[in-house]
PDB file of N, CA, C and O in Angstrom, chain B, residues numbered from 101:
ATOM      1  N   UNK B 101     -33.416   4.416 -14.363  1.00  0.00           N
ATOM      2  CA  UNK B 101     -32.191   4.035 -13.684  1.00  0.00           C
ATOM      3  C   UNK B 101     -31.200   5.207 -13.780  1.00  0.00           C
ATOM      4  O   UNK B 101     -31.190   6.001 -14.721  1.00  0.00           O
ATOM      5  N   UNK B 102     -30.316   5.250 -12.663  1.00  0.00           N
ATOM      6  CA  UNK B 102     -29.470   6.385 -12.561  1.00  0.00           C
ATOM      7  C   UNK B 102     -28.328   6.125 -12.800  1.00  0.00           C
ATOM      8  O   UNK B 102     -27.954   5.043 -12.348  1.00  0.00           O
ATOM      9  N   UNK B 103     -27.444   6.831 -13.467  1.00  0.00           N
ATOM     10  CA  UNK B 103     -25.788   6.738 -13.943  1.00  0.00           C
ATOM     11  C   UNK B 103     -25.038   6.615 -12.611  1.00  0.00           C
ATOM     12  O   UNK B 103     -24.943   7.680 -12.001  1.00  0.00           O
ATOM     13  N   UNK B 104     -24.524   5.614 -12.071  1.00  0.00           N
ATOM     14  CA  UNK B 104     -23.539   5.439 -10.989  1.00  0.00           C
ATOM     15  C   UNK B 104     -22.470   6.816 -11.079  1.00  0.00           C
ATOM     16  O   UNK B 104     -22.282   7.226 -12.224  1.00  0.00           O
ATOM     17  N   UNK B 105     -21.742   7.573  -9.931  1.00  0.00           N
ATOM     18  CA  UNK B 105     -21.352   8.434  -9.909  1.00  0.00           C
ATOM     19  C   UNK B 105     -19.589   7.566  -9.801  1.00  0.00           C
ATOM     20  O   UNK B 105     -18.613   8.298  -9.964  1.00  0.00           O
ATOM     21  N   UNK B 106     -19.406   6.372  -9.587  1.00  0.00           N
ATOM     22  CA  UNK B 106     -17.948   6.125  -9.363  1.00  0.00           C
ATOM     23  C   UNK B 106     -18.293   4.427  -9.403  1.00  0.00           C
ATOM     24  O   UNK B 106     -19.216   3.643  -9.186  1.00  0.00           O
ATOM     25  N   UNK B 107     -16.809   4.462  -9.859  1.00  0.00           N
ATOM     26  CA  UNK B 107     -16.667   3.144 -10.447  1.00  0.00           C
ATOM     27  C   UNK B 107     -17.092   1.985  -9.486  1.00  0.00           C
ATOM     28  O   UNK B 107     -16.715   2.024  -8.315  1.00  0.00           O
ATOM     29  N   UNK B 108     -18.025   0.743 -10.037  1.00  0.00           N
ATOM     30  CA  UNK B 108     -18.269  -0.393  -9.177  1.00  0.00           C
ATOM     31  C   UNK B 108     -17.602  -0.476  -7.879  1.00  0.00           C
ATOM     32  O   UNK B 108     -16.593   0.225  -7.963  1.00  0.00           O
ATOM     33  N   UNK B 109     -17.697  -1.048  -6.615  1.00  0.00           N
ATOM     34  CA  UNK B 109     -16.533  -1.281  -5.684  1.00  0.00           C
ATOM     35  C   UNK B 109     -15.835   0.119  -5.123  1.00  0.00           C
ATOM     36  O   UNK B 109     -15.073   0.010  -4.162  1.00  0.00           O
ATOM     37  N   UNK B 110     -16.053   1.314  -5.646  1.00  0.00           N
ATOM     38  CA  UNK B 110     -15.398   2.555  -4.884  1.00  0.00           C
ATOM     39  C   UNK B 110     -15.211   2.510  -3.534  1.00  0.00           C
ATOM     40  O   UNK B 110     -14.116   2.789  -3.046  1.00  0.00           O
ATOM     41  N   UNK B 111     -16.349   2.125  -2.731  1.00  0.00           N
ATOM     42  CA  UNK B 111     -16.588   2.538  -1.209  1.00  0.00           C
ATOM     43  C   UNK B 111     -15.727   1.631  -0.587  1.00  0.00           C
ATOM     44  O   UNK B 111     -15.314   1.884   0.545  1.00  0.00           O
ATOM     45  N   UNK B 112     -15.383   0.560  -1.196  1.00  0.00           N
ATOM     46  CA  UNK B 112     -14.165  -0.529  -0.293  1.00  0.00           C
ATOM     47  C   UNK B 112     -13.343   0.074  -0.408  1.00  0.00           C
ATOM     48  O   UNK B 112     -12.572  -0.151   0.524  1.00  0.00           O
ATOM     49  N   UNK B 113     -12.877   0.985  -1.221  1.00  0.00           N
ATOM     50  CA  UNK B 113     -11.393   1.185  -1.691  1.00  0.00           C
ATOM     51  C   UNK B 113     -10.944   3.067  -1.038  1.00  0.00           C
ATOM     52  O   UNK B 113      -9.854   3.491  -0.655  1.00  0.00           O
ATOM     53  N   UNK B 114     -12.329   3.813  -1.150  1.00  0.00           N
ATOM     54  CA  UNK B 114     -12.193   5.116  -0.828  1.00  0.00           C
ATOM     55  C   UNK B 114     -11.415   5.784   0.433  1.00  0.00           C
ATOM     56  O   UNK B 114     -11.026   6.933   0.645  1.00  0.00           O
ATOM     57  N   UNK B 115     -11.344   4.422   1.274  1.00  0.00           N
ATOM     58  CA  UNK B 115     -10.636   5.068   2.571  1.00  0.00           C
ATOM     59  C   UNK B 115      -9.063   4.534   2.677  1.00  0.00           C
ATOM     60  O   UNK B 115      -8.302   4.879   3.581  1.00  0.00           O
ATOM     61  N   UNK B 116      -8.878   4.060   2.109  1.00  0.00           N
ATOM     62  CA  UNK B 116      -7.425   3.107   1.703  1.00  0.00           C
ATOM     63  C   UNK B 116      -6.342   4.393   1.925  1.00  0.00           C
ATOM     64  O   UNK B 116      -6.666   5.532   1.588  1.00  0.00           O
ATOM     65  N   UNK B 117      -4.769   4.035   2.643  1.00  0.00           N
ATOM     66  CA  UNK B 117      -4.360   4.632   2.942  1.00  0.00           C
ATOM     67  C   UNK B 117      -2.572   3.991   1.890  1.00  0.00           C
ATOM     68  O   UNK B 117      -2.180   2.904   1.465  1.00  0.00           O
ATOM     69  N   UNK B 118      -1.893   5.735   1.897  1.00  0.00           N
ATOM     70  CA  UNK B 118      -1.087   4.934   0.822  1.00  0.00           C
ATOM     71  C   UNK B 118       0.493   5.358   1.913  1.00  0.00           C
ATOM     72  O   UNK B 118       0.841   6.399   2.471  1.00  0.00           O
ATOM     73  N   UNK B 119       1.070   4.068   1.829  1.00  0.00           N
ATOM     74  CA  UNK B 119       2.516   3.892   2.912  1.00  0.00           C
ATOM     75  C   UNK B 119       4.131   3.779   1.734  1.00  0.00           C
ATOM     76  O   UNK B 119       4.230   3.014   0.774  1.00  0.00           O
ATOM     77  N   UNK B 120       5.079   4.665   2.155  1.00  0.00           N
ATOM     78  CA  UNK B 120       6.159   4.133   1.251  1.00  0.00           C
ATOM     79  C   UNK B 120       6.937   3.519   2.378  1.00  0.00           C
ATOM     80  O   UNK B 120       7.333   4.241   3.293  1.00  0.00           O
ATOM     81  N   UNK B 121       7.199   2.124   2.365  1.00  0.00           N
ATOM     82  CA  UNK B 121       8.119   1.512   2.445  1.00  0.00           C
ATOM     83  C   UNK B 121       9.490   1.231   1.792  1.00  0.00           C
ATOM     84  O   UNK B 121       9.668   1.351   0.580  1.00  0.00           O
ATOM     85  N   UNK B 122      10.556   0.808   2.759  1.00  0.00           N
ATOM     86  CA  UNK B 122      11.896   0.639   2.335  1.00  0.00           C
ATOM     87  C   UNK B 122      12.528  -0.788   2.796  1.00  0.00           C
ATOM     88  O   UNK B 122      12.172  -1.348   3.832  1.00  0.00           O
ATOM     89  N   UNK B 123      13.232  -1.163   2.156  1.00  0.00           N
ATOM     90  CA  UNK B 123      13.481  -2.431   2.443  1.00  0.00           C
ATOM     91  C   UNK B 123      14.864  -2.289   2.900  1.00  0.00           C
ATOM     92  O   UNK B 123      15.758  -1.850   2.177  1.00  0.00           O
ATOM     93  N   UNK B 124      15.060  -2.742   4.356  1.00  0.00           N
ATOM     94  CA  UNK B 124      16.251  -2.810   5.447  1.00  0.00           C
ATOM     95  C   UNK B 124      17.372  -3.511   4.947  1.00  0.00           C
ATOM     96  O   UNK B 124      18.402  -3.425   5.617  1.00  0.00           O
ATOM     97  N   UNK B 125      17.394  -4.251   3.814  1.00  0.00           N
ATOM     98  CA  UNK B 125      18.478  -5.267   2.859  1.00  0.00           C
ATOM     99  C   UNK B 125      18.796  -4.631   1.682  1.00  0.00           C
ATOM    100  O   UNK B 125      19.976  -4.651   1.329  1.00  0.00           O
ATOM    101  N   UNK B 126      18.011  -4.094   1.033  1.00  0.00           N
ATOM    102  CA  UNK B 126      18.715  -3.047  -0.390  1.00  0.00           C
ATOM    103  C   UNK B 126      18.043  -1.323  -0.442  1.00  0.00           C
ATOM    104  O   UNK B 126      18.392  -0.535  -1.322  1.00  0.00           O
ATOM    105  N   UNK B 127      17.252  -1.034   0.434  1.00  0.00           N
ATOM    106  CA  UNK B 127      16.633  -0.046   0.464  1.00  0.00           C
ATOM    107  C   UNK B 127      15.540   0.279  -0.600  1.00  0.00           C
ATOM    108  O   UNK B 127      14.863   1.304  -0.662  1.00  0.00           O
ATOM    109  N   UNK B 128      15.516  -0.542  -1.224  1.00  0.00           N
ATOM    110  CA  UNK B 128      14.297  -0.269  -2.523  1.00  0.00           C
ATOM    111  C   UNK B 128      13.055   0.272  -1.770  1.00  0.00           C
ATOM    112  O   UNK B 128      12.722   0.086  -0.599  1.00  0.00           O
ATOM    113  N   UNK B 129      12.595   0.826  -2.524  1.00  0.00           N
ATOM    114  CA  UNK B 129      11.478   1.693  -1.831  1.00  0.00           C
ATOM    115  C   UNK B 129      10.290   0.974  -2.545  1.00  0.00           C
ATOM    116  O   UNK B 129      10.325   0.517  -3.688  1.00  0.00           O
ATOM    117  N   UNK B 130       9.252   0.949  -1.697  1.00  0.00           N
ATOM    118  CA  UNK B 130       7.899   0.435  -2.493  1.00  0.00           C
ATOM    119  C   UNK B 130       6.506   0.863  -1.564  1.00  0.00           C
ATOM    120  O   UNK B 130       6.250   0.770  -0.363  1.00  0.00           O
ATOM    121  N   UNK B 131       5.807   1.340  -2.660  1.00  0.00           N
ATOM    122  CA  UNK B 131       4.411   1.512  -2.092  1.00  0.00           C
ATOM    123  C   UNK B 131       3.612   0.406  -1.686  1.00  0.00           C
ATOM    124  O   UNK B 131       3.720  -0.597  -2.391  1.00  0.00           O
ATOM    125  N   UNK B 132       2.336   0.318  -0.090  1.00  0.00           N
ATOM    126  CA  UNK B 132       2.129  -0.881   0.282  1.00  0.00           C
ATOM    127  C   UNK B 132       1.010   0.340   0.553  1.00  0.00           C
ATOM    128  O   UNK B 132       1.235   1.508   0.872  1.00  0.00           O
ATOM    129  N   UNK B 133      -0.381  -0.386   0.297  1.00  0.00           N
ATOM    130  CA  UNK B 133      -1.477   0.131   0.854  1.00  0.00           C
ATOM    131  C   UNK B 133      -1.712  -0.344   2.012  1.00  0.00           C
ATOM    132  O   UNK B 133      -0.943  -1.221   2.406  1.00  0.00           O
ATOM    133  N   UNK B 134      -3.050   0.171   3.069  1.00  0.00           N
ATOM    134  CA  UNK B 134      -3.614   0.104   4.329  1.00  0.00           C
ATOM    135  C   UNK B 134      -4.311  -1.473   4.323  1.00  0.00           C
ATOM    136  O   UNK B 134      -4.558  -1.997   5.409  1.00  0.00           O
ATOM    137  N   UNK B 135      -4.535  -2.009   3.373  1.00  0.00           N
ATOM    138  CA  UNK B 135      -5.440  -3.182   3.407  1.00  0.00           C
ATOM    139  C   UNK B 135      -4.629  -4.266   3.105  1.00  0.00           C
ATOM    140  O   UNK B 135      -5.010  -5.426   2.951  1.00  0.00           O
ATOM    141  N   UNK B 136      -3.005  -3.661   2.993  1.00  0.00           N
ATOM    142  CA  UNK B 136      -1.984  -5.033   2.866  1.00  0.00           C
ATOM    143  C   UNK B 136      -1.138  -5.289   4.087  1.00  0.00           C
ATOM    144  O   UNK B 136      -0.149  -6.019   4.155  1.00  0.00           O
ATOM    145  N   UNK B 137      -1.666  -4.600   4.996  1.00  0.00           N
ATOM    146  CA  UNK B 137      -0.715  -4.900   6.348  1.00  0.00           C
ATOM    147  C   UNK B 137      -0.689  -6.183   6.921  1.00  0.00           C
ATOM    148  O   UNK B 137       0.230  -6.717   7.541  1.00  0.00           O
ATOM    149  N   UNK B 138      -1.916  -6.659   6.612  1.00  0.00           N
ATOM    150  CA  UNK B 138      -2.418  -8.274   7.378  1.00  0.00           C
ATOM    151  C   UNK B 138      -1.365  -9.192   6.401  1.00  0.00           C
ATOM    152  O   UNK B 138      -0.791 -10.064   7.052  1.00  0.00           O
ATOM    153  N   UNK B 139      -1.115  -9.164   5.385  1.00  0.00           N
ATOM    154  CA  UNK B 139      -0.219  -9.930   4.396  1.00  0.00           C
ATOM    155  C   UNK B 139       0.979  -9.629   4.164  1.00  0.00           C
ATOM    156  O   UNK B 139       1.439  -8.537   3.830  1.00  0.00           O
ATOM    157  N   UNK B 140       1.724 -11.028   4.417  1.00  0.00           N
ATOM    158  CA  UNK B 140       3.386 -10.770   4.590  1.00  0.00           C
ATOM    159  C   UNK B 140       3.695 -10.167   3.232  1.00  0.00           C
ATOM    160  O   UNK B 140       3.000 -10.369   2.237  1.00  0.00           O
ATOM    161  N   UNK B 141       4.944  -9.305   3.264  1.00  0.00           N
ATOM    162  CA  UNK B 141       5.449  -8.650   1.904  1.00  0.00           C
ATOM    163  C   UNK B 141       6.471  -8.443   1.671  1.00  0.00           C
ATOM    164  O   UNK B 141       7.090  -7.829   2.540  1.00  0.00           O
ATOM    165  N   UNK B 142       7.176  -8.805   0.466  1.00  0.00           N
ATOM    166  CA  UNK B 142       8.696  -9.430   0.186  1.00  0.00           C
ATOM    167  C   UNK B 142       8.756  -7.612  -0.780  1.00  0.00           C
ATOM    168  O   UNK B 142       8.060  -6.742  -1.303  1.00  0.00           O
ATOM    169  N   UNK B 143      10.272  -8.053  -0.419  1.00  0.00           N
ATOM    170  CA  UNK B 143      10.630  -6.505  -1.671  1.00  0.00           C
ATOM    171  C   UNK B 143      10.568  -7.100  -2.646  1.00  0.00           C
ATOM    172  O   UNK B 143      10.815  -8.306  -2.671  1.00  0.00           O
ATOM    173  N   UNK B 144      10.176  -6.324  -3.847  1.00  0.00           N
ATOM    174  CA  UNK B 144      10.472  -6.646  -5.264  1.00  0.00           C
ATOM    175  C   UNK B 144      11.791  -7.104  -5.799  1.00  0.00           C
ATOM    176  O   UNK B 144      12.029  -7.941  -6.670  1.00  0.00           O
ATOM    177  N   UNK B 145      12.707  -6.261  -4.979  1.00  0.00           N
ATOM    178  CA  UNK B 145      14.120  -6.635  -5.820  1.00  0.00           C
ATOM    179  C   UNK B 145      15.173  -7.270  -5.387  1.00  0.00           C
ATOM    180  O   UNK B 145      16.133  -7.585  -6.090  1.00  0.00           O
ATOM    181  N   UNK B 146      14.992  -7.582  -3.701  1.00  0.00           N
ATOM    182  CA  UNK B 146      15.587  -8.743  -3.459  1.00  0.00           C
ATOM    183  C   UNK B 146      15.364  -9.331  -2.462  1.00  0.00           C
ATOM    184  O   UNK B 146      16.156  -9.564  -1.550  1.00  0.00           O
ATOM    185  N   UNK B 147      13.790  -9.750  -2.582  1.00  0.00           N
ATOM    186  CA  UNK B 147      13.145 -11.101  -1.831  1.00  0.00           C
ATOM    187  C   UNK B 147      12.903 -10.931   0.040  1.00  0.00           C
ATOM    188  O   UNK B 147      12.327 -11.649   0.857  1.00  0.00           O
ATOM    189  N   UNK B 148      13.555  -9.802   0.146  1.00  0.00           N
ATOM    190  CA  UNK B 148      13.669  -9.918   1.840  1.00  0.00           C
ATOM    191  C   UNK B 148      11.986  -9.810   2.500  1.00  0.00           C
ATOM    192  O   UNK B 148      10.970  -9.632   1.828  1.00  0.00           O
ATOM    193  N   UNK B 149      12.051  -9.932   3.604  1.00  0.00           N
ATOM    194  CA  UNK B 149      10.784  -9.299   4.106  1.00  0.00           C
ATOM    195  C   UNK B 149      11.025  -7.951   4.973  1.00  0.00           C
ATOM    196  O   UNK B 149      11.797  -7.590   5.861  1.00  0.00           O
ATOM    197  N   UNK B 150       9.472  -7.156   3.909  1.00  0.00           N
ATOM    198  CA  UNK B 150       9.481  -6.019   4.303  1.00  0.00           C
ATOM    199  C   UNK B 150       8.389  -5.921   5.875  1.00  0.00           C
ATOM    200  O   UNK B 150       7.320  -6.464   6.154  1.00  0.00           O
ATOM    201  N   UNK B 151       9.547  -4.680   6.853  1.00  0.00           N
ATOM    202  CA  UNK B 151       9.308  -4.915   8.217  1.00  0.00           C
ATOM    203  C   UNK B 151       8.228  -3.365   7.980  1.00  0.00           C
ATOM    204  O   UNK B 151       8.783  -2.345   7.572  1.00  0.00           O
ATOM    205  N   UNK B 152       6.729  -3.357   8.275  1.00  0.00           N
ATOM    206  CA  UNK B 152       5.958  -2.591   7.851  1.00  0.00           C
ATOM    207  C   UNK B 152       6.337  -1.331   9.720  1.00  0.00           C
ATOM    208  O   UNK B 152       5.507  -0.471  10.014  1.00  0.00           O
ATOM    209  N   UNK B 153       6.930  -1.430  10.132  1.00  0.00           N
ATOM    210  CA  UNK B 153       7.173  -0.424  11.539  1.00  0.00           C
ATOM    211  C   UNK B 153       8.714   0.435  10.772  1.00  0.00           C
ATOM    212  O   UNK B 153       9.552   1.024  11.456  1.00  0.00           O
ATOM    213  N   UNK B 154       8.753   0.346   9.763  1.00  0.00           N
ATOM    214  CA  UNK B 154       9.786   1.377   8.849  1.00  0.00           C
ATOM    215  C   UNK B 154       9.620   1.763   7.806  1.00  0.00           C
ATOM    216  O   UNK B 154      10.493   2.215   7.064  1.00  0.00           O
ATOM    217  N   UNK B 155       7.918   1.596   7.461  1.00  0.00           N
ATOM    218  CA  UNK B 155       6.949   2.472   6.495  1.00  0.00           C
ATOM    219  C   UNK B 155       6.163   3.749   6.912  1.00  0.00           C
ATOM    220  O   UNK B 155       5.650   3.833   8.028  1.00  0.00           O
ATOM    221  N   UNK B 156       6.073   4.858   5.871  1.00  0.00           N
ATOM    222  CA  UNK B 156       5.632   5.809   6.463  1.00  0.00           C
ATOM    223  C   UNK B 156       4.763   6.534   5.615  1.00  0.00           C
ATOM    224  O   UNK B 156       5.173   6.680   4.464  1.00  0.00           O
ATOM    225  N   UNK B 157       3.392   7.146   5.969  1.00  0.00           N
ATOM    226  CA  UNK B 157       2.409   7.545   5.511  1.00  0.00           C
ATOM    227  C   UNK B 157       2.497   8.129   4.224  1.00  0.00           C
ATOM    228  O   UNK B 157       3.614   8.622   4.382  1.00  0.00           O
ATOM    229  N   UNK B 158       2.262   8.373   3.362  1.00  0.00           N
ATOM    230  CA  UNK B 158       1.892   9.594   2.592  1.00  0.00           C
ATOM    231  C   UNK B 158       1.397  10.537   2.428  1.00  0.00           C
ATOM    232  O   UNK B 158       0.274  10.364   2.902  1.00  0.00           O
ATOM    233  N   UNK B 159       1.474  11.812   1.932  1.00  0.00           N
ATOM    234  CA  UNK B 159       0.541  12.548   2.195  1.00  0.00           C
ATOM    235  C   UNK B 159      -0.353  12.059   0.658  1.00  0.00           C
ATOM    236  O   UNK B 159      -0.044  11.571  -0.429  1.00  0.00           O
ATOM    237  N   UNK B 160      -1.491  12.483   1.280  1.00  0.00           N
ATOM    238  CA  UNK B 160      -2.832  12.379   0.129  1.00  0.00           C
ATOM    239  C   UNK B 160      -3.166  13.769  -1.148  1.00  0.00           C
ATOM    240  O   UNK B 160      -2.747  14.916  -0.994  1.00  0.00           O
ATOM    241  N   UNK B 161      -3.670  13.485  -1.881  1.00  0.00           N
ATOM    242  CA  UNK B 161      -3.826  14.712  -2.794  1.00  0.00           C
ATOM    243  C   UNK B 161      -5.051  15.230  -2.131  1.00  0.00           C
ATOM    244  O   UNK B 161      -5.582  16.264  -2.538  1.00  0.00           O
TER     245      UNK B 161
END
């Protein structure tokens, strides 16, 4: 048997894209990955809903 080269589950996750969002009610900033767009998303710090068309890419390492 051969030593797996990356952790269980890698290949779901390898193409995942990383977005900083801001929230239009306090501006808090928060990171939202590519696979959370389908799911509504509240800011952390004060409950609003975050509008994902005023999130913007990251660059990648």
């Amino acid at each position: 048997m051969s030593t797996p080269q990356h952790c269980p589950g890698f290949e779901n996750f390898k193409n995942l894209q990383s977005f900083n969002c801001k929230c239009n009610e306090c501006n808090e900033s928060m990171e939202i990955f590519s696979d959370e767009f389908d799911k509504p998303k509240k800011c952390s710090k004060c409950g609003a809903q975050i509008d994902f068309a005023e999130c913007t890419l990251e660059a990648g390492a």
